[in-house]
C-alpha positions, -999 to +999 in steps of 0.1 A: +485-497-333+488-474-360+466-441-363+443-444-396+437-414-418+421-405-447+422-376-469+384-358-480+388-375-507+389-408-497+361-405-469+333-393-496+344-423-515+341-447-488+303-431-477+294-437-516+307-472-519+290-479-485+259-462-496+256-477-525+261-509-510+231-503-490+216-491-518+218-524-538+207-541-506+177-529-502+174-528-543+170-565-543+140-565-525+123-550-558+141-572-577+134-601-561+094-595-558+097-583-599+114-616-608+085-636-588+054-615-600+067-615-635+075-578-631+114-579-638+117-546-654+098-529-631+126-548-604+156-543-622+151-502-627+144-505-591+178-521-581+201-495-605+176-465-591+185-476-553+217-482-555+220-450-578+203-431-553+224-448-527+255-437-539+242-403-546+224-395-510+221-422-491+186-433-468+171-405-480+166-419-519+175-455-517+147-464-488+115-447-507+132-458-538+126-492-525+089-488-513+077-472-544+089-500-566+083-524-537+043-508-547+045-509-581+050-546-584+031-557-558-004-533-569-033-545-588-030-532-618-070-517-629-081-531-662-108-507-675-139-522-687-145-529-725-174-508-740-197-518-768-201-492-792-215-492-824 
């Protein structure tokens, strides 16, 4: 069997592409919940912002990326009350 090696180069692409994959992964999560709560955009900005983040560092964006948007579809949004005034 033949040794494998990869130039720099070619193993911080491969982390990105990976990354990002997970990225997008986890991004449809949002995106799924957005398209049943009538929230698309909110999903879809979360889908491009995990697998952005992803691609750009990993866990450390795409995961809280998820559970913010994740938050943001799934809260109640507060309606304030409607004041007479005269």
């Amino acid at each position: 069997m033949e040794e494998i090696r990869l130039t720099a180069t070619q193993a911080i692409l491969y982390a990105t592409l990976i990354h990002a994959g997970i990225g997008f992964v986890l991004g449809l999560i949002p995106l799924i919940l957005g398209i049943v709560k009538k929230k698309v955009r909110t999903g879809v900005i979360g889908i491009i912002v995990g697998t952005l983040g992803g691609a750009i560092l990993g866990f450390l964006i795409s995961i809280p990326s998820m559970a913010i948007f994740t938050w943001l579809i799934l809260r109640k949004e507060i309606i304030a009350p409607e004041t007479d005034e005269v």
